[in-house]
C-alpha positions in Angstrom: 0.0 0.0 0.0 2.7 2.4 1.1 6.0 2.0 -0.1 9.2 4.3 0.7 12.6 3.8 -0.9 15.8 5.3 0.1 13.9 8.5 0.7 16.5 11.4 2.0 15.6 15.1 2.6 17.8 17.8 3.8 16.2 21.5 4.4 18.3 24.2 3.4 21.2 25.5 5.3 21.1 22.2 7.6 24.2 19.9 7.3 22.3 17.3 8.7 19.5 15.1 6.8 16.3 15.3 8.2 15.2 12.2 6.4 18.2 9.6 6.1 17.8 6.9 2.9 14.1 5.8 4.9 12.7 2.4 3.5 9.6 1.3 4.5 6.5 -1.3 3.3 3.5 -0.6 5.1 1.0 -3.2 4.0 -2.5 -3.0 2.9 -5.4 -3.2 6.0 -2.4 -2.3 8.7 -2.5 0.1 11.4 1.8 1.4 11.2 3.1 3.3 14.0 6.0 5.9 13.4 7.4 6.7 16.5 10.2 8.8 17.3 11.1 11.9 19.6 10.8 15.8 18.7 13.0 16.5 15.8 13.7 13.1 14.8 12.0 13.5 10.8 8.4 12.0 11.7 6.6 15.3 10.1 9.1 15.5 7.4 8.4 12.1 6.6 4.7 12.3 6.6 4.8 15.4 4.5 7.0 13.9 1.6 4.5 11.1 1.7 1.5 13.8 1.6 3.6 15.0 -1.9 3.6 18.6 0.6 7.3 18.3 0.7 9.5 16.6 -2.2 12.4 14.7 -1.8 15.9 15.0 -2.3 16.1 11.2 -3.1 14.4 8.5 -3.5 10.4 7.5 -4.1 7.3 7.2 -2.3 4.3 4.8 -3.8 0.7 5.3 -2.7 -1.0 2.1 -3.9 1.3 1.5 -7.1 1.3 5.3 -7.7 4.2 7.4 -7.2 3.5 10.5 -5.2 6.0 12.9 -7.6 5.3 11.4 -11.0 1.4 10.7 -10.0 0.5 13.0 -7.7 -3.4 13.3 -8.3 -3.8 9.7 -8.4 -1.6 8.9 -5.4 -3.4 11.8 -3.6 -7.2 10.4 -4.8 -5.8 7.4 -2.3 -5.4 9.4 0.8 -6.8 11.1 4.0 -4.2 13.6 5.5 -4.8 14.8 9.2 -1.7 17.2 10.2 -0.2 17.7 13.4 -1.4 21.6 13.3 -5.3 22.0 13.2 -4.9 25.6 11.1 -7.9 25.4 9.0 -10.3 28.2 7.0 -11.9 29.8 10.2 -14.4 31.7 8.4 -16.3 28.7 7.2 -18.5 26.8 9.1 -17.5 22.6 9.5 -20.2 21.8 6.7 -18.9 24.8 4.4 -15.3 23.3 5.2 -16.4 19.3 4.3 -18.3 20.7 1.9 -15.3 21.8 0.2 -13.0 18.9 0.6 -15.7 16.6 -0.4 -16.1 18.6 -3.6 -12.2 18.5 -4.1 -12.3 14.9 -3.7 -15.7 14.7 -6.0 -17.4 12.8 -3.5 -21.1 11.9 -4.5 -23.4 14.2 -2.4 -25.2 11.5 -0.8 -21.8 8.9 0.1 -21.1 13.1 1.6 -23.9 13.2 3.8 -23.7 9.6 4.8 -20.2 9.9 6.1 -20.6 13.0 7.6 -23.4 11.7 9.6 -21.6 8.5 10.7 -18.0 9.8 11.3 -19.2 13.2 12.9 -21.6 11.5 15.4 -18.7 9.1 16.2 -16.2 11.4 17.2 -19.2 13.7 18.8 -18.4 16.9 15.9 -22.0 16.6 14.3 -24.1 18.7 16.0 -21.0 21.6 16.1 -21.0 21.2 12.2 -23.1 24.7 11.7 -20.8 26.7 13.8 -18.1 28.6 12.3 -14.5 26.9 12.9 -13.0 29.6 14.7 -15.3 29.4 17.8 -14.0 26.0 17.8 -11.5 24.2 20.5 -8.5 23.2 19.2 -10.0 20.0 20.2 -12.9 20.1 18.0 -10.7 21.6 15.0 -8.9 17.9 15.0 -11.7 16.1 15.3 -13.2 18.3 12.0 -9.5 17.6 10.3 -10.1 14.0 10.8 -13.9 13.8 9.6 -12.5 15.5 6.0 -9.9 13.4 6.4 -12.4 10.4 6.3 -15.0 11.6 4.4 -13.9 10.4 1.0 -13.4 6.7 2.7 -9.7 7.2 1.4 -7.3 3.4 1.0 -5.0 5.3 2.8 -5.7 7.5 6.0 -1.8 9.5 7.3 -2.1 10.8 10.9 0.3 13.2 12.3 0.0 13.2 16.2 -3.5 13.2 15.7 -4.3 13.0 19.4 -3.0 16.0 20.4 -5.8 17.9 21.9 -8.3 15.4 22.4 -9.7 14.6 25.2 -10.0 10.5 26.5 -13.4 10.0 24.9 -12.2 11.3 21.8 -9.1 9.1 21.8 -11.5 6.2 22.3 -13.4 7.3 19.5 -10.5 7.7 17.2 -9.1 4.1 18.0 -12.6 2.4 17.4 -12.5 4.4 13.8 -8.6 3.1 13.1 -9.6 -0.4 13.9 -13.1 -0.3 11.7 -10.5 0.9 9.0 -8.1 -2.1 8.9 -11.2 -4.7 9.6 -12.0 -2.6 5.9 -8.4 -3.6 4.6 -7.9 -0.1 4.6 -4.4 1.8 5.8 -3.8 3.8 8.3 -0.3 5.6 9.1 -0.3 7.2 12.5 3.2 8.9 13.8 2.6 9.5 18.2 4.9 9.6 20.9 2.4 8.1 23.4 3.8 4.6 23.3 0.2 3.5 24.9 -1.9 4.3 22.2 1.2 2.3 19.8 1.3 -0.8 22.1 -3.1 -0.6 22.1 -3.9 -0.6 18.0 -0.7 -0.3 16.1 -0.2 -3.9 14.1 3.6 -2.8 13.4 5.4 0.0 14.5 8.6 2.0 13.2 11.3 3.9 15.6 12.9 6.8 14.0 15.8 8.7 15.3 17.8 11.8 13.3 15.9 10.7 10.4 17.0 7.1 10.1 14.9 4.1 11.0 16.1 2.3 14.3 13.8 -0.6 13.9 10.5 -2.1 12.1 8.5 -4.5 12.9 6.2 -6.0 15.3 6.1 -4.6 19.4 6.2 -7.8 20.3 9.3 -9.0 18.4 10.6 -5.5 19.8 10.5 -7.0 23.3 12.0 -10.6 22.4 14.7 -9.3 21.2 15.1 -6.6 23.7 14.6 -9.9 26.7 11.0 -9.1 27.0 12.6 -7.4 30.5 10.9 -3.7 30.0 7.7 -1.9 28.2 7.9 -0.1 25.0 7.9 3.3 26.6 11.4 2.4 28.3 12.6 0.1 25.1 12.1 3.9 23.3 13.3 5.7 25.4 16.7 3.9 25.3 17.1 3.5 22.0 16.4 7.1 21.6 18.4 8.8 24.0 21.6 6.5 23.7 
């Protein structure tokens, strides 16, 4: 589903890579978890997969499509959620759907559908009239993640999308992530709240100065780490030595 090869980025003026030669698989109906401290290339990452940012090196496929050669295409596959809710906050949350369901040419009625089940579920709907900036920065994620949903995309990328939700809300989210994978749909979440990995995450990646520490399962983490601590202290070592 989501394929990364030897993907490098450097921003200007830094000596240092942000992304180092990354090469990932994340497979078709998986919940992936990219983990790795402040500064350590998860956004960067997620925003060359997005096609936001392009790479120095390397490629990025979306389903078979490459993100720089096929952008539209690859992009017709995803739901994007960023770590920064700054949306239009002169719109209301329909007028803002509205407008990424039309981008997305989403039939009006699969529209109304989604918006019904995914805002009720993460408890958005009946704020929908409102305009977005008398919104929380709590509700402004939870809008981010029903246009991130509504066009039922193969492929759903969430940066820290927790930030600013409260526990129900988390709950919420989780139930929706698993629903997606039962779907054989994607999703790509990057957190630093090891719970939430260790709770849905099927695989996980640990990133540090933009090079990839480990992949794989948590459990295969903690064999070969003598099944002796959690991940929280398993990351924390790797990260800080």
């Amino acid at each position: 589903m989501l394929i990364l090869e030897n993907v490098s980025k450097a921003y200007y003026g830094c000596d240092k890579k942000a992304v180092d030669s990354l090469n990932l698989d994340v497979h078709e109906g998986e919940i992936f978890g990219f983990l790795g401290p402040n500064g350590s290339g998860k956004t960067t990452t997620v925003k060359i997969i997005t096609g936001i940012l392009k790479p120095d090196n390397g490629k990025v496929l979306v389903n078979g499509y490459d993100v720089i050669k096929e952008p539209l295409k690859a992009k017709e596959k995803m739901g994007y959620v960023p770590d920064n809710p700054d949306i239009f906050n002169k719109l209301t949350g329909l007028e803002f759907l509205r407008f990424i369901s039309d981008i997305y040419k989403v039939d009006s009625k699969i529209r109304k559908s989604n918006i019904e089940k995914y805002g009720k579920i993460i408890e958005i709907y009946d704020a929908l009239n409102m305009k977005i900036e008398s919104y929380s920065h709590g509700m402004k994620q939870k809008l981010l993640i029903l246009g991130a949903l509504i066009h039922e995309p193969d492929l759903l990328i969430m940066d820290e999308p927790v930030i600013g939700l409260d526990t129900k809300a988390i709950k919420n989210l989780k139930e929706i992530m698993r629903s997606l994978s039962k779907q054989g749909r994607t999703v790509f979440i990057t957190t630093h709240i090891m719970q939430i990995a260790e709770e849905i995450c099927d695989r996980i990646a640990i990133i540090k100065n933009g090079r990839i520490l480990y992949t794989g399962t948590i459990n295969d983490l903690k064999i070969k780490k003598d099944d002796k601590k959690d991940l929280e202290e398993i990351f924390l070592e790797m990260t800080e030595s």
